[in-house]
Structures are given as structure tokens and as C-alpha cells.
N, C-alpha and C positions, 0 to 999 in steps of 0.2 A: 504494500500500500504506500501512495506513497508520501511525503513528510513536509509540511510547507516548510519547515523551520530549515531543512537542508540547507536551502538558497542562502540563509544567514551565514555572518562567518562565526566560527563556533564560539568564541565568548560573550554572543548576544542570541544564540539558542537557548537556555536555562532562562533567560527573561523574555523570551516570547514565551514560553512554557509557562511562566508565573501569572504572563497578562491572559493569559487562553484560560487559565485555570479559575484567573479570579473573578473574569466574566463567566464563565460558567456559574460559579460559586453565587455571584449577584442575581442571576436571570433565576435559577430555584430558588435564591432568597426573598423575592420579590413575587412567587409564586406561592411559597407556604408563609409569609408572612398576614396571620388573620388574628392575631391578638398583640395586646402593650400589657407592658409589663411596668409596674411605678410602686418606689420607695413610697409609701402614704404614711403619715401623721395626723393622727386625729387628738384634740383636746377640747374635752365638754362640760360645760357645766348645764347641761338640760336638763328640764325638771322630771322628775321619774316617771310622775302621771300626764304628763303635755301630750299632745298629739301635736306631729304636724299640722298646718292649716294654709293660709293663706301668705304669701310674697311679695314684696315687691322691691327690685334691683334699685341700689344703692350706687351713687357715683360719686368719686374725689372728684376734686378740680381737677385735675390733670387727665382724667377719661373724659370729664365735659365736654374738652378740650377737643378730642379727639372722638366724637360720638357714634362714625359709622363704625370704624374699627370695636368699641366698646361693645354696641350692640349686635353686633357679630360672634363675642366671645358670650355676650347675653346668651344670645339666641342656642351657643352651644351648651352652654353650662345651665340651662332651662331644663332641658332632658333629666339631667342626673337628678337634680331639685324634685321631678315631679316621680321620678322613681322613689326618692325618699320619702314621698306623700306629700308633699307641698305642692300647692293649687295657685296660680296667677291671681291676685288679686284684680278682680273687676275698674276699671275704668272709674275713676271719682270715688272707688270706697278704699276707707283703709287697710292695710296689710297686717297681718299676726305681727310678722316679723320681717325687717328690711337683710335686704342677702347683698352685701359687696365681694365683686371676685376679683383675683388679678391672672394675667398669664405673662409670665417672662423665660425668653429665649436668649441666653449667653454663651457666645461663639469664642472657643478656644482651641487655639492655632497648636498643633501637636509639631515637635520637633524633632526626628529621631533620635538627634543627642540627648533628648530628656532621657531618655535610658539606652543604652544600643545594646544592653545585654537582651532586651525584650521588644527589640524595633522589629515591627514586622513588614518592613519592607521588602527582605528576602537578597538586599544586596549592601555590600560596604565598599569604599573605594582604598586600598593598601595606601601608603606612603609612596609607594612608586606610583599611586594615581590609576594604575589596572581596578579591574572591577572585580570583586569577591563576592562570588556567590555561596549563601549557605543550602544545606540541605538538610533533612531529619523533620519530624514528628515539630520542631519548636515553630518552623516556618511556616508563616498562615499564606504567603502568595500574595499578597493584597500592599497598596501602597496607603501608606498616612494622609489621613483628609481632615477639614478640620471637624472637629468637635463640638455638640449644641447640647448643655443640659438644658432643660424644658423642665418649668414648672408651671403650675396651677397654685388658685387658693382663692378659698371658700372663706369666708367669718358671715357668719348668722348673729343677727344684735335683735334681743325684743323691741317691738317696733314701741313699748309703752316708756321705760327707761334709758332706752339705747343701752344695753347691758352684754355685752359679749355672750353668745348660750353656744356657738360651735363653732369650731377653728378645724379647716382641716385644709391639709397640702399634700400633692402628687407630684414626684416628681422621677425624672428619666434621662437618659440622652442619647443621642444618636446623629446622623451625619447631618440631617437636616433640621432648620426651626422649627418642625412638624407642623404638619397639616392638619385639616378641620376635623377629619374623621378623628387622628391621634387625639386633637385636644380636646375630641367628645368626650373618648373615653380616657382619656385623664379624669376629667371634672367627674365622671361615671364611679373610678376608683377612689377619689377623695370621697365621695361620699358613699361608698359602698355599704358601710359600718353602721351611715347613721340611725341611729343615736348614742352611738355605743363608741367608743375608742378600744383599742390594743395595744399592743405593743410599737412601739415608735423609735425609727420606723417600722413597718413589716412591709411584704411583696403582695402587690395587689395585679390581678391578670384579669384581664377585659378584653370577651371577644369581639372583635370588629363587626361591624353590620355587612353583612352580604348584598 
């Protein structure tokens, strides 16, 4: 059969090899990728006998600010709210309790030299400037991109004192600022528990919508 890599001259065969492999590795990854997986923190002071009831979304200055973007992550983190029994507060009436969220995405530049015992890039360049490539079980085939943790977060305040009653945070990371679906079920996982807390953090897994 025969070989495209032949053509190459041989110390740039092992990195076609690595780029063949880590496309491979991507195109199944992106095909069995149907759930998120998030670090969650819950802290509650909810009354024992409360039921959820009625909501209605709370804004700082700085999301005023910025209203279509806000109402967008509204629109997403509505879902998880009404999974935990909370109901939209009607037009003109008031809410049980007001719900402010935040979502932030922090982009960190990975450097091989942060470690090169554990660089998975799969190549180093010697002192004479040639190219070294490794092999074995430690090599992932893949090149450094940069880095996005993603988080979410919920505070629940009684709409009568403004009183803090739920704090909870989701959080993740991966290549990108994640998308609508991810940040559904983020806001899905921070509030999986409520009304209840655990251990902080633990791993909270949410399947993607189909």
C-alpha cells in the first residue's frame, strides 16, 4: 500500500505521523463529545420548608451596560432555574426571589517551556537546532493551543431583604470560550443540587441536548 509520508524526507515523516494522528484523534472527538463535565460549588442558606416559586433576573451596572449579550446568558441560564422549580415571574408582578448570574471566559497562553518534561507536542529542537522527536505511551501527538477556563454563577437573594439564600459556581476548561449549548449546561450543573450543597468542589456531568 502505499505511504504518502514516503515523499517527505525522513526527519519530517514522525510529524506528518503526529499531524495524521491528531486529526484523527479530533474528528472522533468531536463525534463522541455529548456531555460537560464542571468543578461545581454550591453554598446555601435556604430555608428547609421554602419551595421554589417565582424569579426574576437581576443586573449590575456593568451587564446594563451590555444588555443583548446579558440577556442571552439570561435566556440560557432560565433553563437550569426552571429545572430547579423556579417559574418567571409574570410581567408587573413581583418575584419570590431576584436571580443575578455571571459567565467568564479566561484565555491562557500555554508555553511548552512551562514544563517540557510533560509538553505534548511530540517534538524538541537539540542544541544543534535538529528536531527530536519523542516516542512511547507519554506522547499525546497533539500541539499546545491556548487555554479557556469557563465559569458560570448563580446567587439567588430573597426578593423581601435582599438576603443571599444560594451561591453556586460551575466551572471547566477547554480550547475554546465555549458555546451556548456548553454554557446551558454549565448553569444546568451549578444548579443540579438545588437546594442542597456537597462537597466543594465535586464533578458535575451534563448530557448535551440532541
Amino acid at each position: 500500500m502505499w505511504n504518502p509520508t514516503a515523499l517527505l524526507p525522513p526527519v519530517l515523516r514522525p510529524l506528518a505521523v503526529a499531524l495524521t494522528v491528531t486529526l484523527a484523534l479530533a474528528l472522533s472527538g468531536c463525534a463522541s463529545m455529548n456531555s460537560v463535565e464542571s468543578d461545581v460549588s454550591t453554598f446555601s442558606k435556604w430555608p428547609a420548608k421554602r419551595k421554589p416559586s417565582t424569579f426574576a433576573f437581576e443586573r449590575l451596572p456593568s451587564q446594563q451596560a451590555r444588555p443583548q449579550q446579558q440577556a442571552r446568558f439570561e435566556l440560557l441560564a432560565r433553563n437550569a432555574l426552571q429545572k430547579a422549580g423556579f417559574t418567571p415571574a409574570e410581567d408587573g408582578k413581583p418575584a419570590d426571589v431576584t436571580v443575578q448570574i455571571g459567565v467568564r471566559a479566561s484565555r491562557a497562553d500555554r508555553s511548552p517551556f512551562d514544563d517540557p518534561l510533560w509538553w505534548r507536542g511530540g517534538v524538541y529542537y537539540s542544541r544543534s537546532g535538529r528536531p527530536v522527536f519523542f516516542h512511547g505511551p507519554m506522547l499525546m501527538y497533539q500541539f499546545d493551543a491556548p487555554r479557556y477556563e469557563r465559569e458560570v454563577a448563580v446567587l439567588i437573594r430573597d426578593q423581601g431583604d435582599a438576603e443571599p439564600l444560594y451561591e453556586a459556581r460551575a466551572v471547566n476548561d477547554g480550547n475554546t470560550p465555549g458555546g451556548d449549548d456548553l454554557l446551558e449546561a454549565m448553569f444546568q450543573a451549578a444548579l443540579q443540587d438545588f437546594p442542597h450543597t456537597g462537597i466543594n468542589p465535586r464533578t458535575v456531568v451534563i448530557q448535551l441536548k440532541k
